[in-house]
C-alpha positions as CSV (number, residue, x, y, z in Angstrom):
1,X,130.9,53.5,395.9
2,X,128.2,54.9,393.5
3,X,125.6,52.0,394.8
4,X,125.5,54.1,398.5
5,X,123.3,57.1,399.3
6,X,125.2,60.0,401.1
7,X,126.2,59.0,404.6
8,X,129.0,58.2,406.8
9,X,130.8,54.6,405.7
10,X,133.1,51.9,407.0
11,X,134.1,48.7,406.1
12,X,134.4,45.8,408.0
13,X,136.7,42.2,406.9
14,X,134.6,39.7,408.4
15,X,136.2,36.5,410.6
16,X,135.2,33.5,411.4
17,X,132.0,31.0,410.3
18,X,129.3,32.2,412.7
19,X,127.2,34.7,410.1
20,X,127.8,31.8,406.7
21,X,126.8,31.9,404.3
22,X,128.9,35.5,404.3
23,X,132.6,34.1,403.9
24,X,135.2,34.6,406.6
25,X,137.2,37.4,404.5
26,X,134.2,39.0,403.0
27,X,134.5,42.9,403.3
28,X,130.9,44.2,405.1
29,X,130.1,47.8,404.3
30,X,128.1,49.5,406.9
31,X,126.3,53.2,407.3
32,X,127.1,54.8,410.6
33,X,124.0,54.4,412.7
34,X,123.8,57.1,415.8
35,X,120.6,55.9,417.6
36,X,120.5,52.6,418.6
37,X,116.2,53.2,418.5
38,X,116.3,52.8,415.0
39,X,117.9,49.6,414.7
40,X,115.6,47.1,413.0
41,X,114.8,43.5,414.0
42,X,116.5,40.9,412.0
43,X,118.4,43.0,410.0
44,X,122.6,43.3,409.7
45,X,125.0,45.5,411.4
46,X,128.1,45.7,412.5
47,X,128.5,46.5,415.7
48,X,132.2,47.9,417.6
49,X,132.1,46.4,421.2
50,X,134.0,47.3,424.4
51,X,134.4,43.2,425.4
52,X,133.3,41.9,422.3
53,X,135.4,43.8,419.9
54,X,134.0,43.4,416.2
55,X,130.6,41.4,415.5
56,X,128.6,41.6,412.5
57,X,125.7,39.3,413.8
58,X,121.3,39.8,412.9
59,X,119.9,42.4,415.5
60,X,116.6,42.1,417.2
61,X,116.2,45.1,419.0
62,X,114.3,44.7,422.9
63,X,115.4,47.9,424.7
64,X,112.2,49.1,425.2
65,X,111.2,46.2,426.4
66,X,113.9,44.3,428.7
67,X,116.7,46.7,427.9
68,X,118.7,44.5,425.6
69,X,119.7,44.0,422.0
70,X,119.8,40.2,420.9
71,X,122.5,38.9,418.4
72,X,121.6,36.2,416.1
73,X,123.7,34.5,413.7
74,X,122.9,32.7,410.5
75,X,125.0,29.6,411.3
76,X,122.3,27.8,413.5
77,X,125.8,26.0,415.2
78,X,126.3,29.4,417.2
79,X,123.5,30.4,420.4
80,X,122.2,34.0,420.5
81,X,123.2,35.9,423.1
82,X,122.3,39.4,424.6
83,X,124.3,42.4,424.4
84,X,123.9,45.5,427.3
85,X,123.8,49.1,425.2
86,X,126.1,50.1,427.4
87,X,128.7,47.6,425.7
88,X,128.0,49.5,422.4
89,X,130.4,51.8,421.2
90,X,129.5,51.9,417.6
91,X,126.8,50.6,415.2
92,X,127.1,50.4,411.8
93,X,124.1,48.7,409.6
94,X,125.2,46.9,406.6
95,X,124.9,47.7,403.1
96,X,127.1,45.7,401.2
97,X,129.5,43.1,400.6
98,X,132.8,42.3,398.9
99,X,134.0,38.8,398.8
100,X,136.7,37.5,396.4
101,X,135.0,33.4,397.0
102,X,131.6,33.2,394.6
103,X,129.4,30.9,395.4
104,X,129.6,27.5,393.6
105,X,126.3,26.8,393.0
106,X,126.7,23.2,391.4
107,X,128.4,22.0,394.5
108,X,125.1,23.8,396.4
109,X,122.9,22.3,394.6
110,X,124.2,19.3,394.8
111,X,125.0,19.0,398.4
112,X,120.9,20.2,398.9
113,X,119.8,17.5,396.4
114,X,121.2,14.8,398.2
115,X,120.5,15.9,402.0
116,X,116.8,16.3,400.3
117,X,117.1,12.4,398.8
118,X,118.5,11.0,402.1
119,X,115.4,12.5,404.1
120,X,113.0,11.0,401.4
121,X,114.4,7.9,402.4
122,X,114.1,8.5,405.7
123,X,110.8,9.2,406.1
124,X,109.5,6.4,404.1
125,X,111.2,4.3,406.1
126,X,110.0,5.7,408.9
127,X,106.3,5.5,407.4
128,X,107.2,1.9,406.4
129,X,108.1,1.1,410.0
130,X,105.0,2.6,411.5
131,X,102.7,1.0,409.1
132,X,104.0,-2.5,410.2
133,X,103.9,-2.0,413.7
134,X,99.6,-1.9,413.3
């Protein structure tokens, strides 16, 4: 792909909901990574597990300091957990995406529009209520 720099490439079809709003499907592209020092908190990678298998999941990197890496992902529904180095077989830090599903704004927008309506509601209700219990 003319977009990369020279470097060592692999691409990844991503499963499940746990990093939306990255479709299940999407294609991740990630750079080989060889030093797990270099790996930057709150970016992506993919990383090739021994009990794991495949994540692609945000990194915060705490080696140094409690000997762990810390996987985060963007769908608040799933915890982050902790991952041993030793569990690591390969790293790979992600540099693009493919994905055959766009992103329908409208129905975004919309969706956003009327969670931010209901909450207006709710809090003046909730300031309504409070006032009247002076």
């Amino acid at each position: 792909m003319p977009i990369l720099t020279q470097g060592t490439y692999r691409a990844f079809e991503i499963r499940g909901d746990s990093m939306l709003p990255i479709q299940p499907g999407t294609i991740v592209i990630g750079e080989y990574v060889e030093d797990l020092s270099i790996i930057k908190n709150g970016q992506t990678y993919v990383l090739v597990t021994q009990n794991e298998g495949i994540v692609y999941k945000r990194i915060f990197n705490y080696i140094a300091d409690n000997g762990k890496l810390f996987l985060v992902s963007d769908n608040r529904q799933y915890a982050p957990y902790p991952l041993d180095p030793q569990d690591i077989i390969e790293v790979w830090a992600a540099k693009a995406y493919i994905s055959v599903q766009f992103p329908d704004l409208e129905a975004g927008t919309e969706t956003s529009l009327d969670k931010l309506t209901q909450l207006v509601i709710n809090l003046q209700s909730e300031v309504s209520h409070l006032k009247n219990k002076r």
